[in-house]
C-alpha positions as CSV (number, residue, x, y, z in Angstrom):
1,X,0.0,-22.8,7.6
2,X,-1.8,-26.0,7.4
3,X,-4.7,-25.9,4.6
4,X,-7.0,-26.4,7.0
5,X,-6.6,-23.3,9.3
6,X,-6.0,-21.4,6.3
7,X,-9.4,-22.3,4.8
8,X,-11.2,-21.6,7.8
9,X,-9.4,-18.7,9.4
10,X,-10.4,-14.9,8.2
11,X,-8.4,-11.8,9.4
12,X,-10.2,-8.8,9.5
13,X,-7.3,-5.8,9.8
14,X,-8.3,-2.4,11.6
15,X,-5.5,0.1,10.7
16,X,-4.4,3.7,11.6
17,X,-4.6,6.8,9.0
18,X,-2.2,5.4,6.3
19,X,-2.0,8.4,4.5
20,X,1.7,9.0,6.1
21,X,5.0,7.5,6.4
22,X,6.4,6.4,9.4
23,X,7.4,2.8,11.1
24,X,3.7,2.2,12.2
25,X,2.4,2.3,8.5
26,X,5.0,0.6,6.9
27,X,4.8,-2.4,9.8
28,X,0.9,-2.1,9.2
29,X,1.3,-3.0,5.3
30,X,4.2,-5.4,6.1
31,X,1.7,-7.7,8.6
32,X,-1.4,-7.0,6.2
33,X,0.8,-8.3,2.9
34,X,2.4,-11.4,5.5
35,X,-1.7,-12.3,6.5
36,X,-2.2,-12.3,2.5
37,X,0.9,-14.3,2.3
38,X,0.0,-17.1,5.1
39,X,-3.8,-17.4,4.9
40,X,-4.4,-16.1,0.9
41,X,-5.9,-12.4,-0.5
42,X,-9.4,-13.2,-0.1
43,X,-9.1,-14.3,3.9
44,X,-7.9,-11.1,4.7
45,X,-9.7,-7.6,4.5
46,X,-8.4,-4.2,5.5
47,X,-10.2,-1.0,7.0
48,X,-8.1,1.9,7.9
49,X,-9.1,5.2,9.3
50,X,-10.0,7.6,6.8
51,X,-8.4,10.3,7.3
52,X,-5.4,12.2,9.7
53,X,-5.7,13.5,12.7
54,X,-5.4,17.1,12.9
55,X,-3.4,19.7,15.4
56,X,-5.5,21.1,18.2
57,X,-4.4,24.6,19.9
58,X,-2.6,22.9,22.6
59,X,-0.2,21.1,20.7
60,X,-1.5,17.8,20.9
61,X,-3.9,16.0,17.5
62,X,-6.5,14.1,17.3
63,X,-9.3,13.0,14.7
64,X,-12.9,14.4,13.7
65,X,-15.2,12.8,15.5
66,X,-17.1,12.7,11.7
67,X,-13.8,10.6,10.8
68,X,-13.9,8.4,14.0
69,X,-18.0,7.7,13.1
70,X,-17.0,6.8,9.3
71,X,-14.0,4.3,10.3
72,X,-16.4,3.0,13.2
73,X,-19.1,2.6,10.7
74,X,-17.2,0.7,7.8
75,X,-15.3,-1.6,10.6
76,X,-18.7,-2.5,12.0
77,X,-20.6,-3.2,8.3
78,X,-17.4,-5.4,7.2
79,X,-17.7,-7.5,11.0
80,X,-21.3,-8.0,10.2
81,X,-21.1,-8.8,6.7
82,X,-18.1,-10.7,5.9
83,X,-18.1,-12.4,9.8
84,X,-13.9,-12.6,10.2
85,X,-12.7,-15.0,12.7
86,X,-10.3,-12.6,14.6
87,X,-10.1,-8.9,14.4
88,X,-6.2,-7.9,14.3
89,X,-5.9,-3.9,15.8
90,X,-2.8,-2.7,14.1
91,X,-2.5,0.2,16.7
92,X,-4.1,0.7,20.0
93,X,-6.0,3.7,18.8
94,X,-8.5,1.5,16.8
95,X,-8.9,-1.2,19.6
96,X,-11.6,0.7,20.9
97,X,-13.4,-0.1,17.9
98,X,-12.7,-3.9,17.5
99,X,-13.5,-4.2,21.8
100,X,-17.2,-2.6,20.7
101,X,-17.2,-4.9,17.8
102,X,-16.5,-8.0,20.1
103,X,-19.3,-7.4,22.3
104,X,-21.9,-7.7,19.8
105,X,-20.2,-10.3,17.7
106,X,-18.0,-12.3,20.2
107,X,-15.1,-12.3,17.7
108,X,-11.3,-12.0,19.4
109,X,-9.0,-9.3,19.0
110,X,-5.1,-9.0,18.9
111,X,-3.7,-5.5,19.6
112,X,-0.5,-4.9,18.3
113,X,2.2,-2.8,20.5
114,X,4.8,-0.5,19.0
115,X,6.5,1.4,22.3
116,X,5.6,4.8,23.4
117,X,1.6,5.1,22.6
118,X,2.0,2.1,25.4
119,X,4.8,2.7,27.3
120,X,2.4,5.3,29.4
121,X,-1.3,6.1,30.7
122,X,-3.7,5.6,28.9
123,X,-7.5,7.0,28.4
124,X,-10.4,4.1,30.3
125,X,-11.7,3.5,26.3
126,X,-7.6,1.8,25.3
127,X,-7.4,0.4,28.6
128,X,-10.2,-1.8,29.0
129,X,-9.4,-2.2,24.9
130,X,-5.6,-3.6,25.7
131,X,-7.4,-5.9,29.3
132,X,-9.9,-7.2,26.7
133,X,-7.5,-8.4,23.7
134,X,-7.3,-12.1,23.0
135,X,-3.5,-11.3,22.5
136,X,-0.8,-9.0,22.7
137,X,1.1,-8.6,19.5
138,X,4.7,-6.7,20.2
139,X,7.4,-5.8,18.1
140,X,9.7,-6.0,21.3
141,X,10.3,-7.8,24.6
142,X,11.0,-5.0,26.0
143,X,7.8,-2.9,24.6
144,X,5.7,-5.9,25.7
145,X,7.3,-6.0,29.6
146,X,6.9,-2.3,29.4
147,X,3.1,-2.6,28.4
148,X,2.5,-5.5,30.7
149,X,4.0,-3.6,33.8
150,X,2.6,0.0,33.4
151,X,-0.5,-1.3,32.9
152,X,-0.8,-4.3,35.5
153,X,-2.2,-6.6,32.5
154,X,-2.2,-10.5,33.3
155,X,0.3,-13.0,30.9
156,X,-1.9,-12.5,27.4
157,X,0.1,-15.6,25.7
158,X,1.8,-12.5,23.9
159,X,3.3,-13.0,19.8
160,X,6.7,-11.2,19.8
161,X,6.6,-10.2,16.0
162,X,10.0,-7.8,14.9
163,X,9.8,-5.1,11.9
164,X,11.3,-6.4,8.8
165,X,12.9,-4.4,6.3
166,X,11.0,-3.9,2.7
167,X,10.1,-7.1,1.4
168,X,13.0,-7.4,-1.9
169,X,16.1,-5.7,-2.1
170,X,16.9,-2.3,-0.6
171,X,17.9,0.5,-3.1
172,X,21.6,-0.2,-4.9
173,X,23.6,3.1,-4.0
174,X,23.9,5.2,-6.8
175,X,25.5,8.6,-7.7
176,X,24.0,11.8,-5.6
177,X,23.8,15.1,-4.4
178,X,24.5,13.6,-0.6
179,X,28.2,12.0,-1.7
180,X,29.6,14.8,-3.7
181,X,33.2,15.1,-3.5
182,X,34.5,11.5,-4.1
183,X,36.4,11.5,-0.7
184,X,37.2,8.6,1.6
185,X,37.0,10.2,5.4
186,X,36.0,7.9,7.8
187,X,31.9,8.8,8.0
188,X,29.6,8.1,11.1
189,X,26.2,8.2,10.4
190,X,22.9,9.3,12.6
191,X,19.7,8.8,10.6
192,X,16.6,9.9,12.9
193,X,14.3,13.1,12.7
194,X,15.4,16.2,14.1
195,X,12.5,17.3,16.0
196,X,12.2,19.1,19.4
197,X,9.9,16.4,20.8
198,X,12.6,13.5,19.7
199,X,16.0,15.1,21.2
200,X,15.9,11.5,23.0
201,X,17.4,9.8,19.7
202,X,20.8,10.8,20.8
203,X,21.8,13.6,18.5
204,X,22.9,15.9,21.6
205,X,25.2,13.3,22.7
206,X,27.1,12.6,19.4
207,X,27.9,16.2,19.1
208,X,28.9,15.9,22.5
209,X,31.3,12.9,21.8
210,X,32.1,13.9,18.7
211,X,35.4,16.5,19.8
212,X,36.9,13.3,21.5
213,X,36.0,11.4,18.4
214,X,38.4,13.8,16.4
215,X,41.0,14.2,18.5
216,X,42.1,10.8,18.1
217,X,40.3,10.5,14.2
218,X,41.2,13.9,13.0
219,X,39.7,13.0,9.5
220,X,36.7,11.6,10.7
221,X,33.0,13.3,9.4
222,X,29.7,13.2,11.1
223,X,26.7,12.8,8.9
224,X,23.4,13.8,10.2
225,X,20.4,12.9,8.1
226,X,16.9,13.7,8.7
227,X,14.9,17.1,8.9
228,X,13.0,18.7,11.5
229,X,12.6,21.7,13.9
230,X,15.3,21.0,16.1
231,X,18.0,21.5,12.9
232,X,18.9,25.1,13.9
233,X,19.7,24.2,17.9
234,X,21.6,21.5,16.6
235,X,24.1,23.3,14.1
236,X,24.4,26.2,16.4
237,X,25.4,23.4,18.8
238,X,28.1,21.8,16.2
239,X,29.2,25.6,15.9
240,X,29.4,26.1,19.8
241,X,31.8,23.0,20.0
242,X,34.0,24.1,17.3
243,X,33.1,21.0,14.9
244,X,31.0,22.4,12.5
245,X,33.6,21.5,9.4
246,X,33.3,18.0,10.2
247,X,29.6,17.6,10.9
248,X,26.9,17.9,7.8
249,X,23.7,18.0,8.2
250,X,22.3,16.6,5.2
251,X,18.0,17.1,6.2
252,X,15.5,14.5,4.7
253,X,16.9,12.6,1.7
254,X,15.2,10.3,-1.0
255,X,15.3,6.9,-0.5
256,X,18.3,6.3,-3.3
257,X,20.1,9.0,-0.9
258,X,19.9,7.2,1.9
259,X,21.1,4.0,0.6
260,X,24.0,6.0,-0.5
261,X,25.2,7.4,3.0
262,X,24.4,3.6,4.8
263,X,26.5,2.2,1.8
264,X,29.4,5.2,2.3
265,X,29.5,5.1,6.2
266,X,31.9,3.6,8.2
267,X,29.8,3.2,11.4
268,X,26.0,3.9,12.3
269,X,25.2,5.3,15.7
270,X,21.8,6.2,17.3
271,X,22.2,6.2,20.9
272,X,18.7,7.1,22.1
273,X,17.5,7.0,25.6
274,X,14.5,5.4,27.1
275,X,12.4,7.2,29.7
276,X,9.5,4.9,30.2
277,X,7.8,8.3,32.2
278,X,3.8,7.4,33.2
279,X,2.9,10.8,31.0
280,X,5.7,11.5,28.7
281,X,7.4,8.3,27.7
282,X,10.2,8.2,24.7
283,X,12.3,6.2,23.5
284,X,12.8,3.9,20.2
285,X,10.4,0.9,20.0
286,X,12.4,-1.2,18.1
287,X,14.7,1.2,16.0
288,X,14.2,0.0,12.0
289,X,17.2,2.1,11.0
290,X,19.6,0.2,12.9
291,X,18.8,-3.1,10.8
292,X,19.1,-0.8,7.4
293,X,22.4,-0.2,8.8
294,X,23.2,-3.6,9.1
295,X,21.5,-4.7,6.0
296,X,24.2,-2.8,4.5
297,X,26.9,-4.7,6.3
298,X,27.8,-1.6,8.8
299,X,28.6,-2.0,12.4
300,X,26.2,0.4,14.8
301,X,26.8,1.9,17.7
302,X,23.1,1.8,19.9
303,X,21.9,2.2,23.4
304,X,22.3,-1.0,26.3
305,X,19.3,0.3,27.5
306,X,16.0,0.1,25.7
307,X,14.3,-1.8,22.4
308,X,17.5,-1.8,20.1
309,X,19.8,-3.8,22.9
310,X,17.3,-7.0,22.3
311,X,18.5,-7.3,18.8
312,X,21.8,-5.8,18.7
313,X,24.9,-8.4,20.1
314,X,27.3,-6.1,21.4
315,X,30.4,-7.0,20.3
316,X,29.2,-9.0,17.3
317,X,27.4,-6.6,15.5
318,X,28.5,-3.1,17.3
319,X,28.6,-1.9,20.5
320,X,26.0,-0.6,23.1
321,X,27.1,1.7,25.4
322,X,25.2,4.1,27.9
323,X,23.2,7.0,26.0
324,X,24.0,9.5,28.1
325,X,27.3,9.1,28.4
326,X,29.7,11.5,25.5
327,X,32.4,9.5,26.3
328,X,31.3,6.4,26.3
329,X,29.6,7.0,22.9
330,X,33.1,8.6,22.1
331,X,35.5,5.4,23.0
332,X,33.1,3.3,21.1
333,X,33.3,5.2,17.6
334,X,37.2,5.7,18.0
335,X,37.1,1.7,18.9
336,X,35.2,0.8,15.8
337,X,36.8,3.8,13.5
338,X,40.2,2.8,14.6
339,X,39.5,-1.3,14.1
340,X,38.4,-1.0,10.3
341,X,39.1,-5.2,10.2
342,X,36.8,-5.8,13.3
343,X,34.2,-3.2,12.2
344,X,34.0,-5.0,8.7
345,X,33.5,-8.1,10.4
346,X,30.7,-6.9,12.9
347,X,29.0,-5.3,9.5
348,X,29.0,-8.8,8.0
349,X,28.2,-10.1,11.1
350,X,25.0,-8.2,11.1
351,X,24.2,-8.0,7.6
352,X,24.2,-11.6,8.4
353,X,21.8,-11.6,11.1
354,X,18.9,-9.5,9.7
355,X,19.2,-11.5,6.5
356,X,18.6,-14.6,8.4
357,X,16.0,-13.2,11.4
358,X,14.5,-10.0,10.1
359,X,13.5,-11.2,6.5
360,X,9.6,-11.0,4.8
361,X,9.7,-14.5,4.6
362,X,10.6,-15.1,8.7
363,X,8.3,-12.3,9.7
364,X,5.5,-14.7,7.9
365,X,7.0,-18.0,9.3
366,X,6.6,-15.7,13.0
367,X,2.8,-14.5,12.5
368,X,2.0,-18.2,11.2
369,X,3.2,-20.1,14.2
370,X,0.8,-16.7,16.0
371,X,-2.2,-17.5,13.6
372,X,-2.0,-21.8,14.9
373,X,-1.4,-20.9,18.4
């Protein structure tokens, strides 16, 4: 960024509970570290909410309104006090707040768009939040069409800005529990949590194509990895189909682990659906574990409907196929398991490809070109 916009410009971030890990925090440090990167430390300020929401009888969570006041309080002060030039909502949930904030102090907004907490309705308070916003910023295309068409919004001039992996190196493979006998059977891999309220991530559908998988790969394992509610339907499933020698379910691993079963895997698949439903939309935003796969230099099998077909080349760095389809999913394992030369050049292929367009360093050069816009 030029010296003079950085000089001028400060970034005020308004963040989700942090507390946790999942895509939405770890994207929320990545931007906040990338705004300390392009504009400098002491441009950029931080307030997150303090605290998590918690489970209500119905199922559903939300925060304390005492929480809600404290983060509402603290955002406001900081606006008032340090005067930011733009106010960057790193989930919809807080752009309530910065919209409130805007109407005293007349500073912009961007809203940033991850998939499902926009894919469907949403309460008056987010909605005239999202119409409000100075920009859109999406992860996806495909989230940002989504957003734009379920809620009617006008062009916003939107900043497309992809996940990016870690900034540095992912974890060298080592020695573990996960890799234990030393043998060489041709290994798919699913990575994705095993809950009830995600069986759109495609878990049903591998088990499904997995008995066509061995009849032509007889050797062939299926490694499931990732914990959840939904782990006892799914091995009484793998039992029901006769394939429960070949499938392991390995539940939530450490991070060393996980760079173990990328490293030992011969293809990654995750064929998850998309059901852009007005009041129960799922479906993969963008799909982080799908460039981990690549990072490693594996070929990935993913859905050719959704988030993950916008950065996935079929045919150069896997294949998509139709999520609900078993044998589709099937031909394209046993095409990929049965090809070891083509796979391996697919995995360089896409190791390739996030090295060059999913990096720390492009994710800044993105958000820069966002910040001078």
């Amino acid at each position: 960024m030029t010296e003079s916009l950085a000089t001028r410009r400060k970034v005020l971030v308004l963040a989700p509970p942090l507390e946790s890990v999942g895509g939405v925090q770890n994207y929320t440090r990545t931007l906040f570290a990338a705004l300390q990167d392009v504009l400098g430390h002491s441009c950029v300020r931080m307030i997150a909410v303090p605290g998590e929401p918690e489970a209500r009888d119905d199922g559903s969570s939300a925060l304390r309104p005492h929480v809600k006041l404290r983060f509402l309080a603290s955002a406001f002060a900081t606006a008032i006090a340090w005067s930011p030039d733009l106010i960057v909502c790193a989930h919809i949930g807080v752009a309530p707040a910065a919209r409130l904030i805007q109407k005293f102090t007349r500073v912009p907004y961007w809203v940033v768009l991850y998939g499902i907490e926009v894919w469907g309705e949403l309460p008056p308070a987010k909605q005239n939040a999202l119409r409000a916003a100075q920009r859109l910023v999406s992860i996806t295309l495909f989230t940002l069409d989504a957003t734009i068409a379920r809620h009617s919004l006008r062009d916003p001039g939107a900043l497309i800005l992809p996940p990016t992996l870690p900034k540095g190196q992912l974890p060298s493979p080592k020695a573990s529990g996960v890799v234990s006998d030393g043998s060489q059977q041709p290994v798919v891999l699913t990575v994705a949590r095993l809950a009830a309220s995600e069986r759109y991530k495609g878990h049903d559908v591998m088990l499904e194509a997995w008995p066509l998988v061995l009849r032509r790969v007889p050797d062939a394992e299926y490694w499931i990895v990732g914990g959840g509610d939904d782990r006892p339907r799914l091995e009484s499933r793998a039992r029901e189909l006769g394939i429960a020698s070949s499938v392991r379910f390995a539940g939530s691993v450490s991070l060393e682990e996980l760079a173990v079963c990328y490293d030992r895997c011969s293809v990654f698949a995750m064929p998850a659906r998309t059901e852009l439903d007005a009041r129960a939309p799922r479906g993969e935003g963008f799909g982080i574990v799908f460039l981990e796969a690549m990072a490693h230099g594996k070929p990935v099998v993913g859905p050719s409907v959704g988030a993950p077909a916008e950065f996935i080349r079929s045919g150069e760095h896997g294949l998509l196929v139709d999520p609900a389809s078993a044998p589709g999913v099937a031909n394209a394992l046993i095409e990929l398991l049965e090809d070891q030369p083509r796979a391996r050049r697919m995995g360089e292929a896409g190791r390739d490809w996030v090295a060059r367009e999913f990096s720390f360093e492009r994710f800044c050069e993105r958000l820069c070109k966002g910040l001078q816009g």
